[in-house]
NUGU-361999 format. One line per field, with one value per atom (N, C-alpha, C): x, y, z; residue in one letter. Coordinates in Angstrom, 1 decimal. Example, Ala and Ser with C-alpha at 12.3 -4.5 7.8 and 13.67 -1.06 7.14 Angstrom:
u = c(13.2, 12.3, 13.2, 12.8, 13.7, 12.9)
v = c(-5.7, -4.5, -3.3, -2.2, -1.1, 0.0)
w = c(7.8, 7.8, 7.8, 7.1, 7.1, 7.9)
residu = c(A, A, A, S, S, S)
END
This chain:
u = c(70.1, 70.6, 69.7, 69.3, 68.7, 69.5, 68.7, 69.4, 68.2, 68.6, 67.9, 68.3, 67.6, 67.8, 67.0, 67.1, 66.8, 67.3, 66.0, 66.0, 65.7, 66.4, 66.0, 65.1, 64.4, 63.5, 63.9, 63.8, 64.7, 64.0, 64.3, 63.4, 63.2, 63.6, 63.3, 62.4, 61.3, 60.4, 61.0, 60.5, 60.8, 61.3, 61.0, 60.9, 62.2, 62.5, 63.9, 65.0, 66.1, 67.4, 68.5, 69.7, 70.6, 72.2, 72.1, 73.2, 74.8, 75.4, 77.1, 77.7, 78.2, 78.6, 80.4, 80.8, 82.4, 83.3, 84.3, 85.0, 86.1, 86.3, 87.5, 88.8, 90.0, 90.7, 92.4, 92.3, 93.4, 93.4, 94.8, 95.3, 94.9, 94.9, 95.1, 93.5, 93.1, 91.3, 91.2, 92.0, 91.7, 91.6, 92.5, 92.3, 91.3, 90.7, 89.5, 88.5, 88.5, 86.9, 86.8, 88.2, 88.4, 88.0, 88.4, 88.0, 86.6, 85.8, 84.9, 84.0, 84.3, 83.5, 83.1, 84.1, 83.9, 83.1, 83.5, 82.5, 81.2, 80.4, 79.8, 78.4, 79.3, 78.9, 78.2, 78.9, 78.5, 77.3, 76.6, 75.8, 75.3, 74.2, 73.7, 75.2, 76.1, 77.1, 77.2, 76.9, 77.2, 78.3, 79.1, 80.7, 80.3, 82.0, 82.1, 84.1, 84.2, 85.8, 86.1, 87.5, 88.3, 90.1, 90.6, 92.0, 93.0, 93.0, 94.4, 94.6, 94.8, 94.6, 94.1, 94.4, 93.7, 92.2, 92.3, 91.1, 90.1, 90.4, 89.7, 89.2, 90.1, 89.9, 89.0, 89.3, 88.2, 86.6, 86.7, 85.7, 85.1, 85.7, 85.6, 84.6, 85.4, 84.4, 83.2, 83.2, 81.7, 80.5, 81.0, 79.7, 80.7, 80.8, 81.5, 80.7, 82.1, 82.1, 82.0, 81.4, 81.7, 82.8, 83.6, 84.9, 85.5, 87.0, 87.8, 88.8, 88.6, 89.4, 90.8, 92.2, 92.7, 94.1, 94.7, 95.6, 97.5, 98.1, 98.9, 100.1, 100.6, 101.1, 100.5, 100.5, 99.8, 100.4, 100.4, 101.0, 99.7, 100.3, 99.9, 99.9, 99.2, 99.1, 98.9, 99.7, 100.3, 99.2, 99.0, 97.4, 98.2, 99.4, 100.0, 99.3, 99.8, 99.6, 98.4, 97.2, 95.5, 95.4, 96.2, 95.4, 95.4, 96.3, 96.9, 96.5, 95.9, 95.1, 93.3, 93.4, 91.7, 91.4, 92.7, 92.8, 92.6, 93.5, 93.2, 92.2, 91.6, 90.1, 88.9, 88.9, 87.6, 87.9, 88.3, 88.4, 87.7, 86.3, 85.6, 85.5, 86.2, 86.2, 86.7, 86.9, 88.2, 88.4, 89.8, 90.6, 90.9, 90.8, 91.5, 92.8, 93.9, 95.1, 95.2, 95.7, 95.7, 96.5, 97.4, 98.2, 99.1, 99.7, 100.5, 101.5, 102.1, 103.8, 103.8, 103.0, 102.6, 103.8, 104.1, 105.2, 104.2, 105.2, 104.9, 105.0, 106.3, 106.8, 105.8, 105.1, 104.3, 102.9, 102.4, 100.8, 101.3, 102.3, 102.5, 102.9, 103.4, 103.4, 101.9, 101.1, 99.9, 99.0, 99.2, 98.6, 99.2, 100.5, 100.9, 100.3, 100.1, 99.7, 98.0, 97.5, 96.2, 95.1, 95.9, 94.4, 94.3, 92.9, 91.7, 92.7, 92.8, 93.1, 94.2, 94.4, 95.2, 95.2, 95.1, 94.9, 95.4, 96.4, 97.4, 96.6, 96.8, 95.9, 95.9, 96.6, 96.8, 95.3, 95.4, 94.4, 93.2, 92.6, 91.3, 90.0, 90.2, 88.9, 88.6, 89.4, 89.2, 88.9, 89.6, 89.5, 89.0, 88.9, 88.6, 87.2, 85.8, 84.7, 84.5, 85.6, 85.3, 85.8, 86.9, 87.7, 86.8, 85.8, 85.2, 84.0, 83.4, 82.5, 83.0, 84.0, 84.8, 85.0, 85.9, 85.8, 85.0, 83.6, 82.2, 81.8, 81.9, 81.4, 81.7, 83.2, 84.0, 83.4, 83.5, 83.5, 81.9, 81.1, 79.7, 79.7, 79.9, 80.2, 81.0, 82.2, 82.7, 81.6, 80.7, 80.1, 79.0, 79.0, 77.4, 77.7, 79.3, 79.7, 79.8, 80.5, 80.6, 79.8, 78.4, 77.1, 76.3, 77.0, 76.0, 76.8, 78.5, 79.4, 79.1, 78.3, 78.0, 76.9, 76.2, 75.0, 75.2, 76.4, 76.0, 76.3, 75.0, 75.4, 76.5, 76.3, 76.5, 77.5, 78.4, 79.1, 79.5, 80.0, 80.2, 80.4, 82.0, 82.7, 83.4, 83.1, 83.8, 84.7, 85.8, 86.3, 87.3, 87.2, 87.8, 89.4, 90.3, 91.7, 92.7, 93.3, 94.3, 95.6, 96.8, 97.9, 98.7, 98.1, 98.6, 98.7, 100.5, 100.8, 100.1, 100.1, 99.5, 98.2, 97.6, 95.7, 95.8, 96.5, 96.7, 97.4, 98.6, 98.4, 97.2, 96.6, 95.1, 94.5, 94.3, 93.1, 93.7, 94.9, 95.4, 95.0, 95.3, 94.9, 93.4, 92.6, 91.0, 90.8, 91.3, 90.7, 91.1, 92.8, 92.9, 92.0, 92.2, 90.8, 89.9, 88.9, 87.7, 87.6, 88.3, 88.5, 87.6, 86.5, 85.7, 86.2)
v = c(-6.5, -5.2, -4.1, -3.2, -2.1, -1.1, -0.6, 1.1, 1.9, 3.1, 4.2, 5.2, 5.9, 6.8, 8.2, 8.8, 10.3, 11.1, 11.5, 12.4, 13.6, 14.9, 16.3, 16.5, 17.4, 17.9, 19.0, 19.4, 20.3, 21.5, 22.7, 24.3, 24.8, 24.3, 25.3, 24.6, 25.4, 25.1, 24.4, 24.4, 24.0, 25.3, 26.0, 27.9, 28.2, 28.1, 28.8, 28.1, 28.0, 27.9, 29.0, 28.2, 28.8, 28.4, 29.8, 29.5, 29.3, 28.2, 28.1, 29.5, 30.1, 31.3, 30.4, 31.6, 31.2, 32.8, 32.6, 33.7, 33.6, 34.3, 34.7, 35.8, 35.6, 36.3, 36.4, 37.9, 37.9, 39.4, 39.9, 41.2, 41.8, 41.2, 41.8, 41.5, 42.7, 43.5, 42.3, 42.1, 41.5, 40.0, 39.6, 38.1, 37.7, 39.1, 38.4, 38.4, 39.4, 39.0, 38.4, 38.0, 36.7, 35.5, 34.8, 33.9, 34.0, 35.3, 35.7, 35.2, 35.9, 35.4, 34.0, 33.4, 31.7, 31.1, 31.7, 30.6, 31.1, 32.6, 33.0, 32.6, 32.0, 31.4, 30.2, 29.6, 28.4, 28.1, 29.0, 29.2, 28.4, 29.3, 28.9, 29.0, 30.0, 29.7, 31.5, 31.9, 33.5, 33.9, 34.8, 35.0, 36.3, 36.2, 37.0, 37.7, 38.9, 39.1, 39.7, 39.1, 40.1, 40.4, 41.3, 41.9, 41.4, 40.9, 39.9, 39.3, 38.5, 37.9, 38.0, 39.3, 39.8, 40.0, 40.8, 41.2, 39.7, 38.8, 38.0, 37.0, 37.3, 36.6, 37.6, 38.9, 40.0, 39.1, 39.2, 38.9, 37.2, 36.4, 35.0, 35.6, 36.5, 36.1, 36.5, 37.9, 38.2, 37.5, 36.8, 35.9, 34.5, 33.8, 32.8, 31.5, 31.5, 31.2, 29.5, 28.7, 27.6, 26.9, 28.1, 27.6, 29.4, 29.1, 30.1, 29.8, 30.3, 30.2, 31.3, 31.0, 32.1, 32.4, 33.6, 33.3, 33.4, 33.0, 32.4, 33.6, 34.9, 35.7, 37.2, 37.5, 38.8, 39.5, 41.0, 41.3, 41.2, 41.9, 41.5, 40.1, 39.3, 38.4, 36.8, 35.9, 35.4, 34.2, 33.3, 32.7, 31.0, 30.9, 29.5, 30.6, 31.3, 31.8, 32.2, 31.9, 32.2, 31.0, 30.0, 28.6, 28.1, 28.1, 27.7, 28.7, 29.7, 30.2, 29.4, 29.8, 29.2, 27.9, 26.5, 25.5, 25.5, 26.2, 26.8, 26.9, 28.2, 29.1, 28.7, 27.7, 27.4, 26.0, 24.9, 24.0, 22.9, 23.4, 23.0, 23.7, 24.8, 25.2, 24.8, 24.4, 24.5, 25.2, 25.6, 26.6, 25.7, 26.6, 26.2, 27.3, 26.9, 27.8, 28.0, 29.3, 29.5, 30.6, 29.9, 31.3, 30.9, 32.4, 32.4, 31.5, 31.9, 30.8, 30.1, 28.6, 27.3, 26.9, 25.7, 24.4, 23.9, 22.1, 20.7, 21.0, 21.9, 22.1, 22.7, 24.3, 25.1, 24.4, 23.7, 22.4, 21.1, 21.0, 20.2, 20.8, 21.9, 22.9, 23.5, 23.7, 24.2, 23.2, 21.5, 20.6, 20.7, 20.5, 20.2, 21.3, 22.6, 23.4, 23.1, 22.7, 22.2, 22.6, 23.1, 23.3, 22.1, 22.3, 21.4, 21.1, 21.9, 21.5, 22.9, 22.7, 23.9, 23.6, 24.9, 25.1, 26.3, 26.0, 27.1, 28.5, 29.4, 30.0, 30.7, 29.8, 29.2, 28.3, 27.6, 27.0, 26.8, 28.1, 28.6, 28.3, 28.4, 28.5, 27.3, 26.3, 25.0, 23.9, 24.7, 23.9, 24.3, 25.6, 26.0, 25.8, 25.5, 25.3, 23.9, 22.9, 21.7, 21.3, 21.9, 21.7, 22.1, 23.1, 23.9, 23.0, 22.0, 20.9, 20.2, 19.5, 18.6, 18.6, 19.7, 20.1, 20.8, 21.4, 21.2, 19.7, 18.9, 17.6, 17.1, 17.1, 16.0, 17.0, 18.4, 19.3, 18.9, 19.1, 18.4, 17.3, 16.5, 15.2, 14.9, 15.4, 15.8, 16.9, 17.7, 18.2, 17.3, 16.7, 15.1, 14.5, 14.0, 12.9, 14.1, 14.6, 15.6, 15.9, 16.1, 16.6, 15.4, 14.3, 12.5, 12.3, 12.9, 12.1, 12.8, 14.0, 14.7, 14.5, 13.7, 13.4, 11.7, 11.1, 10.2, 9.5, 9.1, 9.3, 7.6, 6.7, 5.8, 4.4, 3.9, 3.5, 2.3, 1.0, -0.4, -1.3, -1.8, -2.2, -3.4, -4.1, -5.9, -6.5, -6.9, -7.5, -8.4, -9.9, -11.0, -11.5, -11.4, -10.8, -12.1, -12.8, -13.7, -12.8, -13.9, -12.9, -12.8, -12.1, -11.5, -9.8, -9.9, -8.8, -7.8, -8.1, -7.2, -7.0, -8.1, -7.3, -6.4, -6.5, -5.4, -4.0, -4.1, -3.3, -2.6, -2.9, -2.5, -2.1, -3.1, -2.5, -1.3, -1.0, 0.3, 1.8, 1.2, 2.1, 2.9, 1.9, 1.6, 2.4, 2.7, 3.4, 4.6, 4.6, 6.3, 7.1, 5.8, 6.5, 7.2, 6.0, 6.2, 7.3, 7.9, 8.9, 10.7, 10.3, 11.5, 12.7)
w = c(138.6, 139.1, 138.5, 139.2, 138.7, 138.8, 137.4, 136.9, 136.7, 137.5, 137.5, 136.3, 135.9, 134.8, 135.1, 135.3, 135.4, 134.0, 133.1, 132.4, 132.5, 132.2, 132.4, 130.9, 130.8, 130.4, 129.8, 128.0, 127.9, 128.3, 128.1, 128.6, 127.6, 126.7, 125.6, 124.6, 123.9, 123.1, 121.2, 120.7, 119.6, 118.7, 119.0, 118.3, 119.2, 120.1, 120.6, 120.1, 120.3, 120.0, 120.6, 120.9, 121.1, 120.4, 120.1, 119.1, 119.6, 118.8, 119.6, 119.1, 120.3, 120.5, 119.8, 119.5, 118.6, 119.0, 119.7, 119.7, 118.3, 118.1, 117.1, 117.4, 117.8, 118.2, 117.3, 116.8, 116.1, 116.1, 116.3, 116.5, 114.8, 113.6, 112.8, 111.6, 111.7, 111.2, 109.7, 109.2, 107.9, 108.2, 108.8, 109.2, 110.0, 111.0, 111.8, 111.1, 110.5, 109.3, 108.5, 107.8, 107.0, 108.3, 108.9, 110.7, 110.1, 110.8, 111.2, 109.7, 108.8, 107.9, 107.5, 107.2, 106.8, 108.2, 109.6, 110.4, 110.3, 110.5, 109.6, 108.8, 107.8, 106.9, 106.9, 107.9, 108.1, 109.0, 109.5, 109.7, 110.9, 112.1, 113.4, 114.0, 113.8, 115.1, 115.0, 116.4, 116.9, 117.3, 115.9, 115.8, 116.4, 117.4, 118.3, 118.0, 118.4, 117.8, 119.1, 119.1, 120.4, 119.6, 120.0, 118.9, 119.4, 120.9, 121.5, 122.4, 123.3, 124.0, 125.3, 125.7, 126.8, 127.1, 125.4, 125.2, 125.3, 124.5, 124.6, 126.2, 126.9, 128.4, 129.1, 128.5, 129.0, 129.0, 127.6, 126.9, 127.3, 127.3, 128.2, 129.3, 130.4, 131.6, 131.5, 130.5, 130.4, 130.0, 128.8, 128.0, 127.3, 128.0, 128.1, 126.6, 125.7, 124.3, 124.4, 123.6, 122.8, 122.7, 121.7, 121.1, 120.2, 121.2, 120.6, 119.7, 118.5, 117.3, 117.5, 117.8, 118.3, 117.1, 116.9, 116.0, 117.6, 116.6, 117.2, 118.1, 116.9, 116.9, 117.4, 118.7, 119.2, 119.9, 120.2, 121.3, 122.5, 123.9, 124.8, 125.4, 124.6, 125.4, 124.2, 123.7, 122.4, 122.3, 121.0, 121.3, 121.9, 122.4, 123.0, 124.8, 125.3, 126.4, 126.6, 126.0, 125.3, 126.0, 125.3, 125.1, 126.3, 127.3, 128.2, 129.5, 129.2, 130.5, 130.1, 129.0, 128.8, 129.5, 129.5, 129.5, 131.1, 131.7, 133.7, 133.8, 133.4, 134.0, 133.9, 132.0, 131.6, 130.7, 131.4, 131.0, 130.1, 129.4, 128.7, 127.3, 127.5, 126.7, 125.5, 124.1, 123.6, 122.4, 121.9, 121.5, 119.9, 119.1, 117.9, 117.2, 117.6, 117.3, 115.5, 115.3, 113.7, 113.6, 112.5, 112.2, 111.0, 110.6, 109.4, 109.1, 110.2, 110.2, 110.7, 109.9, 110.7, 110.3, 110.9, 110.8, 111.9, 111.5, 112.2, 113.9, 114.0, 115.1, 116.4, 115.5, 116.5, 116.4, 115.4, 115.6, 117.0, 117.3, 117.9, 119.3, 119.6, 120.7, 121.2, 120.3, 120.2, 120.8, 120.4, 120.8, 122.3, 122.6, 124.2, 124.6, 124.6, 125.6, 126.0, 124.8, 125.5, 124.2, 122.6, 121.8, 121.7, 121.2, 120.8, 119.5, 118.6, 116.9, 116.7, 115.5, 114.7, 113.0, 112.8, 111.1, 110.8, 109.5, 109.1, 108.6, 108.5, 108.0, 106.3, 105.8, 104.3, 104.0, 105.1, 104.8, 105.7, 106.2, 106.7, 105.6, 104.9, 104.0, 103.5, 103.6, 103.5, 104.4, 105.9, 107.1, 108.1, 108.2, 109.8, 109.6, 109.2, 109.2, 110.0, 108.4, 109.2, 110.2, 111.0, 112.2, 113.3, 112.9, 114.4, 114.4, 113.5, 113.4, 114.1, 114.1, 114.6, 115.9, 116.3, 117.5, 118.6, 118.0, 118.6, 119.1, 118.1, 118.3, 119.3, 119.9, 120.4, 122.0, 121.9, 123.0, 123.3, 122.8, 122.8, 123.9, 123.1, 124.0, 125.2, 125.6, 126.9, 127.5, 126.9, 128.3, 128.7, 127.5, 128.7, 129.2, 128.8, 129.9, 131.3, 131.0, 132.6, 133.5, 132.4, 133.4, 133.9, 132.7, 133.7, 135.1, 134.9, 136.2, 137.2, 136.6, 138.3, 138.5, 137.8, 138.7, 139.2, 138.8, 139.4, 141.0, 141.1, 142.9, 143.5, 142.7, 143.2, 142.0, 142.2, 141.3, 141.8, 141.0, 142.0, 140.6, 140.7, 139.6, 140.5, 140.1, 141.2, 139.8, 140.5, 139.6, 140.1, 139.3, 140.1, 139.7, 139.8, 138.9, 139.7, 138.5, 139.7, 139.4, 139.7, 140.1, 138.8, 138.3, 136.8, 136.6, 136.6, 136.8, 135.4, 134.7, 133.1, 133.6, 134.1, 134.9, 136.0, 136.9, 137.8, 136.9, 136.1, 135.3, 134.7, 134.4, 133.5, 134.6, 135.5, 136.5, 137.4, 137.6, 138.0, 136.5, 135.7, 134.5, 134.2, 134.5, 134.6, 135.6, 137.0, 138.1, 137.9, 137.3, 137.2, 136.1, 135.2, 133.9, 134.2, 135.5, 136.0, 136.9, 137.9, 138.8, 138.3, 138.9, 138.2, 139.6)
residu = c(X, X, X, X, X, X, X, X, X, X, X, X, X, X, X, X, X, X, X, X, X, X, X, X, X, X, X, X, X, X, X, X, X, X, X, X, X, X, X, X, X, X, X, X, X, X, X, X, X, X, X, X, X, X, X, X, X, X, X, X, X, X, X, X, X, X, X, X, X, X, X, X, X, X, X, X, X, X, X, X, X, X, X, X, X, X, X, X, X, X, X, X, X, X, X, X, X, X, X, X, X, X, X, X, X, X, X, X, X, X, X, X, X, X, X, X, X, X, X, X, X, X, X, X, X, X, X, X, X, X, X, X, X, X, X, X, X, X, X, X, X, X, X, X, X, X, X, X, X, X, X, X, X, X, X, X, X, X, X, X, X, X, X, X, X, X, X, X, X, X, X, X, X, X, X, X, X, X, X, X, X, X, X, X, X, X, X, X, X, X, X, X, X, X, X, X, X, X, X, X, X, X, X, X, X, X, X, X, X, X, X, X, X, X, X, X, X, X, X, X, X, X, X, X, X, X, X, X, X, X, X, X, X, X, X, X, X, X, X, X, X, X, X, X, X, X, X, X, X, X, X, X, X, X, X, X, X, X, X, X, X, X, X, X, X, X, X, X, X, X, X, X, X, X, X, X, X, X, X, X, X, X, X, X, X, X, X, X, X, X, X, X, X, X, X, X, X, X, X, X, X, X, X, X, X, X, X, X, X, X, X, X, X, X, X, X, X, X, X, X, X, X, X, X, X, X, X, X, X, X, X, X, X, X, X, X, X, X, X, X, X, X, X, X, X, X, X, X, X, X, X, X, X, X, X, X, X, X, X, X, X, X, X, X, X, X, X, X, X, X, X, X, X, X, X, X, X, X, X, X, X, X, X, X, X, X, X, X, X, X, X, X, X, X, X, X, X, X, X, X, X, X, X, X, X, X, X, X, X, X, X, X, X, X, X, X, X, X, X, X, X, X, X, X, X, X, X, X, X, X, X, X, X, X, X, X, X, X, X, X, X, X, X, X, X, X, X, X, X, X, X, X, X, X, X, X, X, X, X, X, X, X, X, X, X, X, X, X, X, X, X, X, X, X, X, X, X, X, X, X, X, X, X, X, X, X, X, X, X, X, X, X, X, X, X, X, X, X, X, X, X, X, X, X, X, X, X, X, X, X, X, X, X, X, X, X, X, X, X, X, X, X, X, X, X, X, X, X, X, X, X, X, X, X, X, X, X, X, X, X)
END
């Protein structure tokens, strides 16, 4: 069988770089420069601040971010109702929820609406660096697979199955999997 491989060529030299752009969004000045600062810090990532949710979707269409760190509690527009348009509009994107009054309860609502992660913000200084590592990574990797499945022109998967209901189980599982 042959496989074709097409490599792109990157554009940029060795001397450029582009930096992961990071939004930060939180209604309140002290917590976003505390956000702002620790990612910051961490260096090669270009922190960006918007004050509530709106603002921040403003901000989305214009110069479209990496990864939005969002706090949970806002007016206008709240960071579950953030997460959940981001998740619509710009589906690659992903969101890391954070706020004051964590429980088990709103990390796990936070998850169903569609963040990437959540970190209390007790515990920002310990986690939100390695979390936005983390979830760079994983978002990294979903955009290669994405940009290989749209290039791929041609696909051919045979498979020889007797009448065993648990392999047709799987093999129905396998195609919805596969469904690019």
């Amino acid at each position: 069988m042959k496989r074709h491989f097409a490599l792109e060529t990157s554009r940029f030299t060795a001397e450029e770089h582009i930096m992961t752009r990071v939004l930060i969004v939180d209604d309140s000045l002290t917590d976003r420069r505390l956000a702002g600062g620790l990612v910051a810090r961490a260096g090669e990532l270009d922190v960006h601040f918007a004050v509530d949710g709106r603002d921040a979707l403003e901000q989305i269409e214009l110069h479209l971010p990496d990864l939005v760190v969002t706090d949970l509690n806002m007016p206008m527009l709240d960071g579950l109702a953030l997460v959940k348009a981001i998740r619509e509009q710009y589906p690659m994107v992903p969101v890391i929820l954070m706020t004051g009054n964590g429980s088990d309860a709103i990390a796990v609502e936070a998850l169903r609406t569609g963040a990437a992660s959540y970190v209390p913000k007790i515990r920002l200084a310990d986690d939100l660096v390695t979390t936005i590592e983390q979830v760079l990574t994983v978002a990294h990797a979903d955009r290669g697979r994405a940009r290989l499945m749209r290039r791929l022109t041609r696909q051919q998967v045979e498979f020889e199955l007797e009448n065993d209901v648990d392999l047709i189980m799987s093999l129905v599982q396998f195609l919805q999997d596969a469904e690019v």
